[in-house]
N, C-alpha and C positions, 0 to 999 in steps of 0.2 A: 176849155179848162180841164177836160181830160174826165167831167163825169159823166160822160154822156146822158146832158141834160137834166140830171139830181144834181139839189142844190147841195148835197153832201156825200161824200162818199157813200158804194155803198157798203154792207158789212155781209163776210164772207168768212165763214166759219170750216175750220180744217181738218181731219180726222188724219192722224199718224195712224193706222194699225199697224198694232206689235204683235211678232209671237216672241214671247221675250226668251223661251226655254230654248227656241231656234234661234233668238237674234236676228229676227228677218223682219222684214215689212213688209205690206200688202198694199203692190200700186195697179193702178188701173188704167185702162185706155179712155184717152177725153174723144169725149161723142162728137167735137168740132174738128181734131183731127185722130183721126183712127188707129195713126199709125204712133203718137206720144203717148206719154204716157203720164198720170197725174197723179196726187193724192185727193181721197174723197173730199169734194168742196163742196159749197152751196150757197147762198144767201141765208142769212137769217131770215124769219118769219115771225111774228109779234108771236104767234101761237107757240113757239119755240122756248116763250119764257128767258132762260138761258141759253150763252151760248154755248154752253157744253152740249145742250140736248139737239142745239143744231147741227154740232158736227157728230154726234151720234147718229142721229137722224140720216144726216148727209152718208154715212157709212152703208149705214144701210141699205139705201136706196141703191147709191150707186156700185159696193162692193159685193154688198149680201152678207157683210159682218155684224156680230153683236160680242159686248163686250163691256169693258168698264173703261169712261173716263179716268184716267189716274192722273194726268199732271197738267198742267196747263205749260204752254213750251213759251210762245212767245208771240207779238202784236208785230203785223210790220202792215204799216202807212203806207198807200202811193195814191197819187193826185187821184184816181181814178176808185179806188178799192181799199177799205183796211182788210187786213187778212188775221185771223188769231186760230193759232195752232192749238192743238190739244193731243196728248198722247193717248190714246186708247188702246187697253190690252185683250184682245180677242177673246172671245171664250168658243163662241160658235162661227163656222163658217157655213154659213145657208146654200144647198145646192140651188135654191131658186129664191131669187130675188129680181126686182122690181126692174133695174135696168142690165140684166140678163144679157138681152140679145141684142142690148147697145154699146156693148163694152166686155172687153177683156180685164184680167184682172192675174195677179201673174205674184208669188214671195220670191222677194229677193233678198241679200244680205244690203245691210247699211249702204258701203260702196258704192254698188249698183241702181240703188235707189237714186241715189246723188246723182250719179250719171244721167241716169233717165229722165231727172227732174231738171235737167240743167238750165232746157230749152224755155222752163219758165222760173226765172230766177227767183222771185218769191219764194216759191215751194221747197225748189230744192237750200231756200237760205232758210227756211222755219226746219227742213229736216235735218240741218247743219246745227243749228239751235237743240235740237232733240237730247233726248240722255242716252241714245244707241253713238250719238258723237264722241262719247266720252269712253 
């Protein structure tokens, strides 16, 4: 059935970081293949509360950003996964953080982002959903 073995999808919460005065984005290398590239992800956690604080959360971890949730982008379903995006606008970039030496992390303009994200069509369709689309 496609969830590997959860009786329900599971939920996967997405951090956009903006820097909005550059118009860039902040994507990162996935720890499963080194060489793509992703927007910060992660599962929800009950502790999470909301899923904003998961993709805050999630930024964190895996980018070393901190910042403000500002909009909520958009929910995309698949058999296996829900995903729900959130735009977050940077304030601080952490020279050290958590997954550091697991991953790259690299601003790009909008375009680029898309490109990078291609290979996992989710991501790069909630970054197409974004307000840098517009």
């Amino acid at each position: 059935m496609g969830t590997k073995g959860r009786s329900v999808p599971r939920i996967v919460c997405c951090a956009i970081p903006i820097a909005r005065a550059a118009g860039k984005v902040l994507v990162v290398t996935s720890r499963k293949r080194p060489d793509s590239w992703v927007l910060p992800k992660g599962g929800w956690e009950p502790s999470d509360v909301q899923l904003e604080a998961a993709a805050s959360r999630e930024a964190l971890e895996e980018a070393g950003v901190r910042g403000t949730i500002t909009r909520y982008v958009t929910t995309i379903p698949t058999p296996s996964t829900t995903y729900h995006f959130y735009e977050l606008d940077v304030a601080v970039l952490e020279p050290d953080w958590l997954e550091r030496k697991e991953r790259r992390r690299e601003w790009v303009d909008y375009h680029e982002a898309v490109r990078r994200l291609e290979w996992k069509a989710e991501l790069a369709q909630g970054l197409r959903s974004s307000s840098l689309a517009r």
